[in-house]
N, C-alpha and C positions, 0 to 999 in steps of 0.2 A: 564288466561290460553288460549293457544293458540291453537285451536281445526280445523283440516283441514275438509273437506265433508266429505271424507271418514271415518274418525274417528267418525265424529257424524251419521253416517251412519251406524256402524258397532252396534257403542251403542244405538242406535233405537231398530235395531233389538237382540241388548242381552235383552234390556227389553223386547219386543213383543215375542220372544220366548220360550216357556215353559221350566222350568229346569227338562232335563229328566235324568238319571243315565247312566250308561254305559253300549253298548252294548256286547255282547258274542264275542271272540276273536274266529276267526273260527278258528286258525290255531290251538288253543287249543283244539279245539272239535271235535267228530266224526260226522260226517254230514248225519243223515239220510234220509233228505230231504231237499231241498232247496229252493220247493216252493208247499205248506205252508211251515214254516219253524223247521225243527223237530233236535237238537241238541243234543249228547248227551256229558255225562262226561267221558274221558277216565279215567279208571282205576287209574292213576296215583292220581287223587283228591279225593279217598278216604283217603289219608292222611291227610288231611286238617279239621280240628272241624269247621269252618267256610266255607262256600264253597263262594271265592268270583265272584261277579257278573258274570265277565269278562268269566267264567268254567261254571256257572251254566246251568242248563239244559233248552231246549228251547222246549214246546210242540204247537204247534198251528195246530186246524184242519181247521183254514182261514188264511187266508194273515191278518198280524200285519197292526192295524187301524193308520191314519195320530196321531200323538199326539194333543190332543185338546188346543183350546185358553185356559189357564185358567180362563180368566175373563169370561170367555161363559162356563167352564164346570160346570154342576151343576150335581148332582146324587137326583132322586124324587123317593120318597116313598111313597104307596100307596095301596090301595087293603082294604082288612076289618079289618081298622084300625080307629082310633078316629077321628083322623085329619090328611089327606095329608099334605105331608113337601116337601120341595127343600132344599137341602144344596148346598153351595158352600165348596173350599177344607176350605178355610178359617176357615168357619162353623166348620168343624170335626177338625180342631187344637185348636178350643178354648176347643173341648172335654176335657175329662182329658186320658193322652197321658198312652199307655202301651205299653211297648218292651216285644218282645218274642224272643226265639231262638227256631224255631223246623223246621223240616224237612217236605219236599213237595215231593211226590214220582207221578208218575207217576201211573195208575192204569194196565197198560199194561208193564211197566220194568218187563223184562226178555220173554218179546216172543216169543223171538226168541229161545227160550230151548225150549218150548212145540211139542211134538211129540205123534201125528201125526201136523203138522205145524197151524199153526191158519193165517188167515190173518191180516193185520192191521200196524204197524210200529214195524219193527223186533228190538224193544230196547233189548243191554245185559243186561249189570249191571248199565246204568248212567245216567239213567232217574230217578235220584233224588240229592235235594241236599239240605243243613244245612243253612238256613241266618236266621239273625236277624231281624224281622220283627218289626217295629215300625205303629203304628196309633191307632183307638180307639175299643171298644169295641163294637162290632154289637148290645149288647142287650141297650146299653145306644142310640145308635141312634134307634130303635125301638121307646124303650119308650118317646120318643120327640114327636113319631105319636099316641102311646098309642093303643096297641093288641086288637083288639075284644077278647071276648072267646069264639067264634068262629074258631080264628086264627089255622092255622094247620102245612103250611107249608110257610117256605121261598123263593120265585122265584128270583134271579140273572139273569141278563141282561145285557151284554156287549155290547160295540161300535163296535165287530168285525161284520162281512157282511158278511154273509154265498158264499160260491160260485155257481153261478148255479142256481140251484134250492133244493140246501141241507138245511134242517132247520136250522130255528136260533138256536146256540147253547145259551139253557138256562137249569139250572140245580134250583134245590132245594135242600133242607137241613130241617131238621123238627124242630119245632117250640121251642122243648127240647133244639137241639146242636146249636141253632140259641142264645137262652137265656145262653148258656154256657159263663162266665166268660173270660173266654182262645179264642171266635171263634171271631174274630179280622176284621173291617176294615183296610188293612195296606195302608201309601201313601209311607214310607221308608223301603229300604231292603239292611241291611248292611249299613247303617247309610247316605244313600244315597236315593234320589228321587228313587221311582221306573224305571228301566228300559222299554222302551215302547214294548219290547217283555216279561216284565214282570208285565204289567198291568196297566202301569201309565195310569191317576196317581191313581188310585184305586184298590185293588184287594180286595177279599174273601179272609181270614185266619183263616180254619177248620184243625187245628190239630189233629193229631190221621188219619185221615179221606185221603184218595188216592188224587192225583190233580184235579180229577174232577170239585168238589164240591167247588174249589178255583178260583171261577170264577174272570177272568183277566177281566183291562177296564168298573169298573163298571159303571151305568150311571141308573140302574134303580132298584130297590128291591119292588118288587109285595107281598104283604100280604096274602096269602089263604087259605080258610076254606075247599080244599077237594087235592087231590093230582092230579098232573099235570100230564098230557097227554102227552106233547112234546116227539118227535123223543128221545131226547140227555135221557129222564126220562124213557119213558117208553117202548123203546126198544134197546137203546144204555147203553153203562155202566152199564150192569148188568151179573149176574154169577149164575149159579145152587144151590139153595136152599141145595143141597144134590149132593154126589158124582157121577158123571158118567162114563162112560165107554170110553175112548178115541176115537175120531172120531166119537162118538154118535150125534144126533141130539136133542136140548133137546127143550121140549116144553117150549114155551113163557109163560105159565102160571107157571112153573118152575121155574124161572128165578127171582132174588132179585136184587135190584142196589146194585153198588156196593157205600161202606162206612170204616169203619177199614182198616188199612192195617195192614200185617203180622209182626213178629217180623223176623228178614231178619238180613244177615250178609256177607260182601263183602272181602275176600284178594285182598290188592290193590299190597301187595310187598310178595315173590317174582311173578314175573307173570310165565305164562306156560311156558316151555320149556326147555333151559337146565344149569345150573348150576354148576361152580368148587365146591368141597368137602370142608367143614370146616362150622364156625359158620354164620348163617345164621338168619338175622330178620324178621320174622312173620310179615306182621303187616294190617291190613284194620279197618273197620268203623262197628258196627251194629245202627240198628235203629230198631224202633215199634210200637206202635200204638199209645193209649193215657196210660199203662202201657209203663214204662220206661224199659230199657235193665238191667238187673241185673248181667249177668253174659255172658263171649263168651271160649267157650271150642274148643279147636283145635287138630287135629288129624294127625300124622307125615306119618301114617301107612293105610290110606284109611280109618279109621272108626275103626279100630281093637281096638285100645288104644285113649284117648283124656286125655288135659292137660287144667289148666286152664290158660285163657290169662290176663295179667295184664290188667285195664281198664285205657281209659285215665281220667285225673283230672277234662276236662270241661265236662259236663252235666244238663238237664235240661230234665223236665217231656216228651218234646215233641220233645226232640233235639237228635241227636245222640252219641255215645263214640268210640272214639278212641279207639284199643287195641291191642297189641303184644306179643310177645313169641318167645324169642331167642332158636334155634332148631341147632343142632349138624350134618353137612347132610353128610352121607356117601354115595358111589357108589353104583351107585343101581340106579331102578326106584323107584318114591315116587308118593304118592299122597297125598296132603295138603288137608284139611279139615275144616271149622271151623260154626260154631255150637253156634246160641247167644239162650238165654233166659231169657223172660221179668218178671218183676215182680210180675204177675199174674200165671207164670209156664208155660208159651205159649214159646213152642219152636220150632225150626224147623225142617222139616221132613227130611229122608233122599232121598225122592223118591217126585214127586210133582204129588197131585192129577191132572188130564188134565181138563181144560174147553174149550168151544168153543172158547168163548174171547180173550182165552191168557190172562187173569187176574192175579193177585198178586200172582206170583210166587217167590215161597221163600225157594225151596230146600236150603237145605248145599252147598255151593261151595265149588267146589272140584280144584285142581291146579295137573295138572301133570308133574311130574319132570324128567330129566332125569341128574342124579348127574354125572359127570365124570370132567377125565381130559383132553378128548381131546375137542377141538370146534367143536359141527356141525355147520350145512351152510343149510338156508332155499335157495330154489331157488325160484325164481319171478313166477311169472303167469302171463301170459298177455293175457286176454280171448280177442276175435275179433267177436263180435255181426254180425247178418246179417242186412242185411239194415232190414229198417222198411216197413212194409206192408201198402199198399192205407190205408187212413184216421186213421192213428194211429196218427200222429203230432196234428189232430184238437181233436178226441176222446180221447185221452189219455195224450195228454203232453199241452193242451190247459190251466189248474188249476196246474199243479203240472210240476215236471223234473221225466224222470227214475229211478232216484233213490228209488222213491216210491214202483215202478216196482222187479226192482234189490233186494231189500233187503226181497221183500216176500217169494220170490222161492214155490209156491202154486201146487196144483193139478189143472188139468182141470175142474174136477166139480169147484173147488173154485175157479179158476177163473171166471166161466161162471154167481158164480152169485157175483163177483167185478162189470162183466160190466154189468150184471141187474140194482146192485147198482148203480153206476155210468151213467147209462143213466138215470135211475129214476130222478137222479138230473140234469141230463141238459146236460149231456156229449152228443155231435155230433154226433153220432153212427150212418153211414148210414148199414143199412139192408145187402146190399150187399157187407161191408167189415169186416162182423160181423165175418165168419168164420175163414177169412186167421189173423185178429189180434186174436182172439183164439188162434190158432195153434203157433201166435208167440210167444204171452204170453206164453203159456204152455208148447211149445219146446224151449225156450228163458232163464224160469225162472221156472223151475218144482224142487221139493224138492230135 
């Protein structure tokens, strides 16, 4: 065989190169940031039982890490255990292999509904999505190292590199849903190597449970016998024990991580606005925790009357169901409605309690219609920004793009402690341009 440089050049590096899966197609997704990189699903992919790679939703609160050599990644286990391990990937495929299908939700989807406004990443509806996850089971690499009874909690440790001087993001999981059957090492999703904005080559797989807890890029699992202190544990990701008042302030001794997510249900067709008269198809996605969605009711009339929706055929304990209901639409305004409930009887409200967070909101969607026969016509918007005030390029766009900025639309007070936050970790903030980037932020980007 006749082989030129180039060609043996090329094949060099197919082998030295790691096989990673495929990245997110931006043109398909809504871009809520673009550095770290925050993606979300539009509306349209709530049609799909599988959501493939290419739609699926992208959270990072660092910059996505280089993807490692294989022959150098190893993931160490360790902490109050019998015996310290190192695996290689190799190591966890001679495991015995388990596919899942469930859903990964974001623990902040839907934010941006919260009123009075929360800070953080204004997700709508498409910060979550349905793959197949393939790898092994987390309790079977455990017991390789063998539990103290001691043991308490889980620590996860990614290859991501905080920015600044922000914590390392590491989370926990208890030592119960660690042993759970279903809570997965995955290296495949959707029948493909992990994507490197989706954790190649290793992620966490806690079903039932918010994205948090699904720590991407794994490379280290800490055994402990008391629960973790970190920033990301014990004062990030967490929500009020009990209801509060909107816009309250709620004590940190109040406050629970977050864990379950809600049973939730999205219309993906028709979307808002305006529609010719005659038969019309319903249709979106529900999903829910570690009880399955049992049933999704929809309402033609605002909530007055509901109907039930046919479900779709695929489903699985931790996966979501397709569902529709063909509707009759006469002139008139309408409001669509739809309404899942899971197995257990956990339905959703019509009204969403508020947290500071912005956490697992899971109102009813509602869709408003306006049925006729003429067309209306949206007209464009072209907002024109002022320039930017002394040292907001180095303070503020130095880790991230505006878009971070752009999609909070925040109070003054809330801004003022963004840039508490953000200097705490490293952001450049000189003293004397601290007022006029206030004033911008908050005349700039106010609710």
């Amino acid at each position: 065989m006749n082989l030129t440089r180039r060609k043996l050049f090329l094949a060099a590096a197919a082998v030295a190169l790691p096989k990673v899966g495929s990245p997110a197609d931006l043109a398909k997704m809504i871009v809520r940031s673009s550095r770290p990189e925050d993606l979300e699903m539009p509306l349209q992919g709530f049609n799909q039982w599988i959501t493939p790679v290419d739609q699926f939703f992208v959270r990072c609160h660092t910059y996505i890490p280089e993807p490692p050599k294989l022959d150098e990644w190893r993931l160490k286990l360790d902490g109050v255990v019998n015996q310290p391990i190192t695996l290689t990937l190799d190591d966890l495929k001679t495991m015995p292999r388990v596919e899942m299908v469930a859903v990964v939700e974001c623990a902040g989807n839907g934010r941006s509904f919260y009123q009075p406004r929360v800070a953080g990443t204004q997700w709508a509806f498409g910060s979550v999505g349905n793959a197949r996850w393939t790898g092994v089971r987390l309790r079977d690499v455990l017991q390789k190292a063998g539990l103290k009874d001691s043991a308490q909690h889980i620590l996860f440790d990614g290859a991501d590199v905080p920015l600044g001087k922000m914590p390392d993001f590491q989370r926990t999981i208890p030592v119960q849903k660690a042993l759970h059957p279903d809570t997965l090492l995955a290296y495949a999703m959707n029948g493909e190597a992990l994507s490197q904005e989706h954790g190649f080559p290793v992620r966490a797989i806690v079903p039932g449970w918010a994205s948090d807890s699904w720590v991407k890029w794994l490379q280290h699992i800490e055994v402990l016998d008391h629960e973790f202190e970190g920033f990301w544990m014990k004062t990030a990701y967490r929500h009020p024990a009990h209801p509060v008042e909107p816009g309250a302030t709620v004590d940190p001794k109040e406050m629970i991580p977050v864990t379950d997510l809600n049973v939730k249900s999205v219309i993906a067709t028709p979307l808002s606005g305006w529609i010719k008269p005659g038969r019309v198809r319903i249709s979106g996605t529900a999903w829910s925790n570690t009880s399955p969605v049992a049933r999704v009711d929809v309402s033609f009339d605002g909530g007055e009357s509901w109907k039930p929706a046919k479900l779709g055929k695929d489903k699985g304990q931790y996966a979501w169901r397709l569902w529709q209901l063909d509707w009759q639409a006469t002139e008139g305004a309408h409001t669509l409605m739809a309404r899942a409930t899971n197995a257990d009887g956990q339905t959703q409200p019509l009204e969403q309690q508020w947290n500071p967070s912005g956490y697992l909101w899971n109102a009813v969607h509602r869709v408003n219609l306006q049925v006729t026969t003429q067309e209306l016509i949206d007209l464009p918007y072209d907002p024109r920004p002022p320039e930017h005030p002394a040292g907001y390029q180095a303070a503020c766009l130095t880790c991230h793009d505006e878009s971070m900025m752009v999609q909070q639309r925040l109070t003054p007070a809330q801004w003022d402690r963004e840039l508490n936050k953000m200097t705490g970790w490293g952001a450049p903030l000189k003293p004397e341009d601290r007022e006029a980037i206030l004033k911008y932020l908050s005349t700039q980007f106010h609710p």
